[in-house]
C-alpha positions in Angstrom: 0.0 0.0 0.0 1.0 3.7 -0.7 0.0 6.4 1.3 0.1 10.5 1.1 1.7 12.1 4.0 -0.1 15.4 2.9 -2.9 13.6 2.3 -5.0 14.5 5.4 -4.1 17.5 6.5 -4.9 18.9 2.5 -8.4 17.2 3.0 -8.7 18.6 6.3 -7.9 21.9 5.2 -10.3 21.8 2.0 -13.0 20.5 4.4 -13.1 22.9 6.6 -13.0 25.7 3.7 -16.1 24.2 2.0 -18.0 23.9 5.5 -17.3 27.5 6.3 -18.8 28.2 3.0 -22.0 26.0 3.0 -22.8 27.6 6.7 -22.0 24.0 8.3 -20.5 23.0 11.1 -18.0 19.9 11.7 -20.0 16.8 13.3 -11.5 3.1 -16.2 -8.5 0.1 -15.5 -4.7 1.7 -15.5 -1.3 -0.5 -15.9 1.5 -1.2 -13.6 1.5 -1.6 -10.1 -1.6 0.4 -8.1 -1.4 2.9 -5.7 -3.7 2.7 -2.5 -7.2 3.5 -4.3 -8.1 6.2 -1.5 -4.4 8.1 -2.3 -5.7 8.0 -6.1 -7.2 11.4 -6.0 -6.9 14.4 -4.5 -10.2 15.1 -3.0 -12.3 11.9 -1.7 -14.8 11.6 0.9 -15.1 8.6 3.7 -15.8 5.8 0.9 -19.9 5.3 1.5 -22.1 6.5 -0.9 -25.8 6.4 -1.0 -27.1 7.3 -4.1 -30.8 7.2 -5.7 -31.9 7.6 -9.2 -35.3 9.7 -9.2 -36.7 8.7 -12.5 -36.1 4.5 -11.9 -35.9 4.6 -8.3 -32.9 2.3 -8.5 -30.4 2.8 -5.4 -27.0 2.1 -4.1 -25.5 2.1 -1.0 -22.1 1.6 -1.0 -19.2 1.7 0.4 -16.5 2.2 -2.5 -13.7 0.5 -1.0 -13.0 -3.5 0.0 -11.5 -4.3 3.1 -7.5 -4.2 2.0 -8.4 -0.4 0.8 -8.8 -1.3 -2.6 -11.6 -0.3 -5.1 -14.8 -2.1 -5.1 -15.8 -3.6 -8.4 -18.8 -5.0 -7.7 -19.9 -1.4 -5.9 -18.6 0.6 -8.9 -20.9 -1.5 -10.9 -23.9 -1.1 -8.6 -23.5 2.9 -9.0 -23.3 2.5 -12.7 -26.2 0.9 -12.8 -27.8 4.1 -10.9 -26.4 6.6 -13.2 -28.1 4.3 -16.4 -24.7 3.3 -17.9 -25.4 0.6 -20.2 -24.6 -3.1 -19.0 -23.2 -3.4 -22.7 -20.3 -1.4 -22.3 -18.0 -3.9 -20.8 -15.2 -2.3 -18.5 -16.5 0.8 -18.7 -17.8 2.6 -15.4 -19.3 6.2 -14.4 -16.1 8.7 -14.4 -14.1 7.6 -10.8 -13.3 11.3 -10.5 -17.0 11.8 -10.4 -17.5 9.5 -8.3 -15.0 10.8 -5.5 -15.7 14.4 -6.0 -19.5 13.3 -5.4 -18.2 11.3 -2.3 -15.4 14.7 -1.2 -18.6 17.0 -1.7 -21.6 15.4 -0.1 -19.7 14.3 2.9 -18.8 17.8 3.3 -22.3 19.3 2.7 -24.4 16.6 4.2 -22.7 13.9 5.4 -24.5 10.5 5.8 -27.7 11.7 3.4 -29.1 10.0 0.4 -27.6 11.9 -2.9 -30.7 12.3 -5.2 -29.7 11.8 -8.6 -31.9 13.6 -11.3 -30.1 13.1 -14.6 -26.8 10.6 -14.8 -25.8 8.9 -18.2 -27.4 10.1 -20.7 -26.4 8.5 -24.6 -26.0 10.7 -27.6 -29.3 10.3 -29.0 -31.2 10.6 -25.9 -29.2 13.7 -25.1 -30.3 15.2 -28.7 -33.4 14.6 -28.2 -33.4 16.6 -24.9 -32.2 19.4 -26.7 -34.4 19.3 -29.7 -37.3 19.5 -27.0 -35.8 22.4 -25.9 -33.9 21.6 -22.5 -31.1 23.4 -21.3 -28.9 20.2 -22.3 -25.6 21.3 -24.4 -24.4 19.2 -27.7 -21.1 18.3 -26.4 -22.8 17.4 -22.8 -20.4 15.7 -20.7 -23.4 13.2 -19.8 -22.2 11.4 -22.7 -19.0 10.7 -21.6 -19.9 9.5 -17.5 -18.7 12.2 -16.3 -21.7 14.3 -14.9 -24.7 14.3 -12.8 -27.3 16.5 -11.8 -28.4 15.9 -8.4 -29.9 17.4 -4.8 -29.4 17.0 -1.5 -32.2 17.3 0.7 -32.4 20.3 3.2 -28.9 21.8 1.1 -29.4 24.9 -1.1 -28.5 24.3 -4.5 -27.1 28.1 -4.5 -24.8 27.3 -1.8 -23.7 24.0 -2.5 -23.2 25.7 -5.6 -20.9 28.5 -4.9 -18.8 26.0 -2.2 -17.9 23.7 -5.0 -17.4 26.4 -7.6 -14.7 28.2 -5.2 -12.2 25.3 -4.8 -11.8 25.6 -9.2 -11.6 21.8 -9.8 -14.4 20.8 -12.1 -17.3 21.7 -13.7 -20.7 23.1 -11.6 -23.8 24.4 -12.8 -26.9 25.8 -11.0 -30.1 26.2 -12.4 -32.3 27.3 -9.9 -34.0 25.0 -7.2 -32.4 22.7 -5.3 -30.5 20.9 -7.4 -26.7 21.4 -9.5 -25.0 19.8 -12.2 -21.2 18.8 -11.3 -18.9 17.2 -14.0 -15.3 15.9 -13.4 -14.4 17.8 -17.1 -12.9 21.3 -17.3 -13.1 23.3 -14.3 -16.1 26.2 -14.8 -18.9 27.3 -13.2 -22.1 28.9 -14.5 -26.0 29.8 -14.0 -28.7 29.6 -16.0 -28.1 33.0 -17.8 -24.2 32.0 -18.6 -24.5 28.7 -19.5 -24.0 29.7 -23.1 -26.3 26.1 -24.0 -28.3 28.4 -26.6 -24.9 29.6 -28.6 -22.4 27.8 -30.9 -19.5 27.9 -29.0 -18.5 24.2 -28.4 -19.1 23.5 -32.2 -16.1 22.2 -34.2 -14.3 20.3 -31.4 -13.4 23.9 -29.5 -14.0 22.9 -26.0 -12.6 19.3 -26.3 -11.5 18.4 -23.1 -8.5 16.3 -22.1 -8.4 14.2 -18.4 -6.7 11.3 -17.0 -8.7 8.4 -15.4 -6.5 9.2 -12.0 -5.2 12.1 -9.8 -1.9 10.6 -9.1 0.3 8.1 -10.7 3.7 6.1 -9.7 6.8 6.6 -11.6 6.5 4.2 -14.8 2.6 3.7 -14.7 -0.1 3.4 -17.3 -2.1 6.1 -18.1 -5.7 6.5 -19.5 -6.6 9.6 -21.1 -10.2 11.0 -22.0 -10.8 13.2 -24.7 -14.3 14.6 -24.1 -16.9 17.7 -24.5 -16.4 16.8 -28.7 -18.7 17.9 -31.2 -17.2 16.2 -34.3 -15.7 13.3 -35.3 -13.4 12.2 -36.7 -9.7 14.0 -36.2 -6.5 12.6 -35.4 -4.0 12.8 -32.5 -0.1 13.0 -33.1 1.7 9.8 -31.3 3.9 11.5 -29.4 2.4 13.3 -26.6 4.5 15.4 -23.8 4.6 16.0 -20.2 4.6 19.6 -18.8 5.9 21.1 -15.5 3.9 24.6 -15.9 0.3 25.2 -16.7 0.6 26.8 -19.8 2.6 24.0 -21.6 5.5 25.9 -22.0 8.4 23.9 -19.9 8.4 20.6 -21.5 9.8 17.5 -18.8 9.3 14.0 -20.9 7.6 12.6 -24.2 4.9 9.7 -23.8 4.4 7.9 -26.7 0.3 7.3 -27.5 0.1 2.7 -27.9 -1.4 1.9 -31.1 -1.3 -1.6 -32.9 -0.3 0.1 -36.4 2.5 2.4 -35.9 0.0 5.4 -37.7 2.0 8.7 -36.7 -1.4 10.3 -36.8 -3.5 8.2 -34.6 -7.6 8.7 -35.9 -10.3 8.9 -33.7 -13.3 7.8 -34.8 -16.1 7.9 -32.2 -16.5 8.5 -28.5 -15.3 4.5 -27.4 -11.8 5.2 -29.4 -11.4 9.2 -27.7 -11.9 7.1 -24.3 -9.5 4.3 -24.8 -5.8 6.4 -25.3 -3.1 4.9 -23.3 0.2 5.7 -22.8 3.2 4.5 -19.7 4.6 7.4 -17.8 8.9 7.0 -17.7 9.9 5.4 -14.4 12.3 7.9 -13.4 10.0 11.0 -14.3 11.0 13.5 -11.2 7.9 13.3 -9.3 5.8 16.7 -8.7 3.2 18.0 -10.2 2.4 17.7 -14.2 0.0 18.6 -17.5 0.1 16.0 -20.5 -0.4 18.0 -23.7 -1.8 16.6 -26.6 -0.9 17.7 -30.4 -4.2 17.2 -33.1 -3.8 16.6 -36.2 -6.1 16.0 -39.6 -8.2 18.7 -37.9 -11.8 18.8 -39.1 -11.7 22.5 -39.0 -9.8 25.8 -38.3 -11.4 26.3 -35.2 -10.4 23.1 -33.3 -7.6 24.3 -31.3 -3.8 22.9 -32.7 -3.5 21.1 -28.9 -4.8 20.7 -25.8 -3.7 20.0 -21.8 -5.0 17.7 -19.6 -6.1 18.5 -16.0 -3.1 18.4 -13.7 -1.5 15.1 -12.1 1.2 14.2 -9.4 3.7 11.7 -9.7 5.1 9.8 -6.3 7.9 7.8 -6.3 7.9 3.9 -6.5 
């Protein structure tokens, strides 16, 4: 097992930020060797999640890790079921950063109570649909991907949950009105009903594309899953050789990863949204550890406005 020294104290620290806000007092598979599944991320909760979809009543009340500290299949299966994910996509689960910033947030909000899910997995077409009905549902919705929910918890305000979450920058929250938010584990942003921007054109031609890794932190010579999400368009290609940055703005390259593919293409096509959630590459194994951005290079863009590259959220590599 590998533990965080800073760990606690950061979680303690967060925690007691997000309280003082909400008015409350204190009472997909990776390669190599794992880390301790609770050390994965850099906010989780206690483990136990109860969770109810509104629309099929379905529930699950879980606790997310097994007894050595490891992650709970069968449980991560039991919550995919409540978000709707589709028994046919074998391997695939609800985003596990969702899941732990559900877990990190709820405990912190209302610790112990049901989370009430209201919209979960939602597929492409069902998703259209929404829109063409006029909901406030965006085209390049990161329901699609796994990696959003809209939920409530009961005697919370929405507003203030809201504004907590928004304040520690580290995903994507959205408040409607009412009760109820939207929180993604893409691209950290915040917005209300008047800025949601769902009405307007921006994310056409692949301009918001999104870039995340399945974990927070990785050890020194570890497999790594990316995501490429929030797309509009298919298909474009990625260049093979990706990079590993020190500095946010992608500027002070540190190591090259090289993307796996079975045919040695120097511009790897993606076709659909299974191939822009299935790009691996192995991290070196004497990479520094610290704090990094993977930046992805495009090519056989679809169009002028897709951006040339893109950066993936921030990760930390720990020693071996």
């Amino acid at each position: 097992m590998y533990y965080f020294k800073t760990y606690t104290p950061r979680f303690l620290l967060v925690s007691l930020s997000l309280l003082i806000a909400l008015g409350l007092t204190m009472s997909f598979p990776c390669q190599g060797k794992p880390l301790s599944d609770p050390g994965r991320f850099f906010r989780s909760g206690n483990g136990k999640i109860s969770i109810r979809n509104e629309h099929t009543g379905r529930e699950a009340h879980v606790n997310l890790f097994d007894a050595d500290g490891r992650l709970n299949k069968r449980t991560l299966n039991e919550i995919d079921r409540v978000f709707s994910l589709p028994d046919d996509r074998e391997g695939e689960h609800i985003s596990l950063r969702l899941i732990f910033l559900l877990d990190y947030f709820s405990d912190l909000a209302a610790p112990g109570k049901t989370i009430h899910l209201i919209s979960g997995y939602r597929n492409p077409a069902y998703n259209q649909k929404l829109k063409d009905a006029g909901g406030n549902v965006a085209r390049t919705s990161t329901h699609m991907d796994g990696m959003a929910i809209d939920f409530y918890l009961e005697g919370v305000s929405g507003k203030d949950l809201w504004e907590a979450i928004r304040k520690e920058n580290c995903c994507g929250v959205g408040h409607y009105g009412g009760a109820s938010i939207h929180l993604d584990s893409g691209r950290p942003r915040f917005w209300e009903a008047a800025t949601s921007k769902v009405g307007t054109r921006e994310s056409e031609f692949n301009r918001k594309a999104y870039l995340s890794t399945e974990y927070d932190r990785y050890r020194q010579g570890e497999g790594l899953r990316f995501f490429l999400t929030s797309l509009s368009d298919f298909p474009f290609g990625i260049h093979r050789t990706a990079s590993l940055f020190r500095d946010v703005e992608g500027k002070d390259d540190a190591a090259t990863l090289t993307i796996q593919v079975r045919n040695g293409e120097e511009c790897i096509m993606i076709r659909d949204r299974g191939e822009a959630r299935s790009i691996y590459a192995t991290l070196p194994s004497g990479l520094e550890p610290g704090r990094y951005r993977v930046r992805l290079d495009f090519c056989m863009r679809p169009f002028e406005q897709m951006p040339a590259m893109i950066l993936s959220n921030e990760i930390e590599i720990v020693k071996e």
